[in-house]
C-alpha positions as CSV (number, residue, x, y, z in Angstrom):
1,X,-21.3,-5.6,-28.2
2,X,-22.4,-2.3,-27.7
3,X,-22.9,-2.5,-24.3
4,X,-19.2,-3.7,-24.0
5,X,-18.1,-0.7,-25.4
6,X,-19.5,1.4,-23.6
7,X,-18.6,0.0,-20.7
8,X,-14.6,0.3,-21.9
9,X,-15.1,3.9,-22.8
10,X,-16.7,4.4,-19.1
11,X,-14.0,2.8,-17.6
12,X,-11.4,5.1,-20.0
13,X,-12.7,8.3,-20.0
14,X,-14.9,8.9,-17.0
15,X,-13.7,9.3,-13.3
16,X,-15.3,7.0,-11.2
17,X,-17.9,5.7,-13.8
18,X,-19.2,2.4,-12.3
19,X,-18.2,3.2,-8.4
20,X,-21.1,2.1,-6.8
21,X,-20.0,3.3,-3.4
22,X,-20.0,7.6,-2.8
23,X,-17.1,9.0,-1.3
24,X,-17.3,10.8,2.3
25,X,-18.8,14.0,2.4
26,X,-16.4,15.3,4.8
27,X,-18.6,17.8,6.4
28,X,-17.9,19.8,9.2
29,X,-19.6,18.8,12.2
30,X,-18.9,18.0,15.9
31,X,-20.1,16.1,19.1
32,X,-23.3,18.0,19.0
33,X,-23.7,18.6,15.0
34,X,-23.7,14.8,13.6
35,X,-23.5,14.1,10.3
36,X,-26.3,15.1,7.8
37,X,-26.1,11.7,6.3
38,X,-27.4,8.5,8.0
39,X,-24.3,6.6,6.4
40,X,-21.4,8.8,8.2
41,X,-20.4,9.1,11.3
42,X,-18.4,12.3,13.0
43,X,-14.9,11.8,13.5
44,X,-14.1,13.5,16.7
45,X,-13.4,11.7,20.0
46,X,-12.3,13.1,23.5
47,X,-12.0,11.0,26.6
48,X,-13.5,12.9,29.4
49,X,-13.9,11.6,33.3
50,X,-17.1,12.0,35.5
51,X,-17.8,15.4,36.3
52,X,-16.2,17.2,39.2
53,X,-18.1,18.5,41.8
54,X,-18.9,22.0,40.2
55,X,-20.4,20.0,37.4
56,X,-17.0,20.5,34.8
57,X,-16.2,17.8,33.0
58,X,-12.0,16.6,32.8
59,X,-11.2,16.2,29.6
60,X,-8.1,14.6,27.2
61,X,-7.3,16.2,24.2
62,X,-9.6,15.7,21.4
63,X,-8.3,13.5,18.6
64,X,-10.2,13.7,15.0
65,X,-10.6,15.9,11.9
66,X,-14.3,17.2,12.6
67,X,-15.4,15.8,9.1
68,X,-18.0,13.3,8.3
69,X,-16.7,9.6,7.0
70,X,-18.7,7.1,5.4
71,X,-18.9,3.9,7.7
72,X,-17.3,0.7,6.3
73,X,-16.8,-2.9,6.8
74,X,-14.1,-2.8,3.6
75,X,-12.3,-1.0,0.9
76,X,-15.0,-1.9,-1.7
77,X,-17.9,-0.2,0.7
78,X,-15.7,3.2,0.3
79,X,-15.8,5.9,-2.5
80,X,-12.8,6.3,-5.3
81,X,-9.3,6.9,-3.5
82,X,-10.4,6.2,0.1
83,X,-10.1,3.4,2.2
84,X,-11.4,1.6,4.9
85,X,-9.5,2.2,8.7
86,X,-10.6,1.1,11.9
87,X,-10.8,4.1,14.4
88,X,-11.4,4.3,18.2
89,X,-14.5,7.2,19.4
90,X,-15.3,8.1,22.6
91,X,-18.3,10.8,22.5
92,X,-17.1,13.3,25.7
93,X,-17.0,10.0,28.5
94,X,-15.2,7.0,29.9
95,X,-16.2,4.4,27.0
96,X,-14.2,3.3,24.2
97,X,-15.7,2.0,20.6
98,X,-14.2,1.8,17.7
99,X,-15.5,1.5,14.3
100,X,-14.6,1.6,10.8
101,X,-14.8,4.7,8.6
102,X,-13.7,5.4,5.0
103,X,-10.3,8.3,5.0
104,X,-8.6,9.3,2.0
């Protein structure tokens, strides 16, 4: 009984109180800064070709926030008030992934 109780009143009164999953740190960080967290990746991606003669690489515009997101397979592996999206990354070359990562 008490435990019941206790678990009503952590459910009432305190945010996030039984969450298992953390929320995204959303730390700055960039093609050559990764993430300080095993568990996130960097979102930043720019689709560059082979490099030109003088050695300078032609790139698209970079698409991302710069932050570090918590990988995911689903909603439930993401912290309070984020969700799971899949998202395409290209590190600075011709090849595509995409991967899932948790956004608010």
């Amino acid at each position: 009984m008490r435990l019941r109780l206790l678990s009503v009143l952590c459910l009432l009164f305190t945010p996030g109180c039984g969450d298992d999953a953390p929320r995204s740190s959303l730390a700055a960080c960039s093609f050559t800064d990764a993430c300080a967290d095993a568990q996130e990746e960097c979102y930043v991606s720019q689709v560059c070709g082979p490099p030109s003669r003088d050695g300078n690489l032609s790139c698209q515009e970079e698409k991302g926030d710069r932050q570090c997101h918590r990988r995911c397979a689903n909603d439930d592996a993401c912290g309070p008030g984020e969700s799971c999206k899949t998202v395409e990354l290209v590190k600075r070359t011709d090849v595509l992934t995409t991967t899932t990562l948790c956004f608010k």
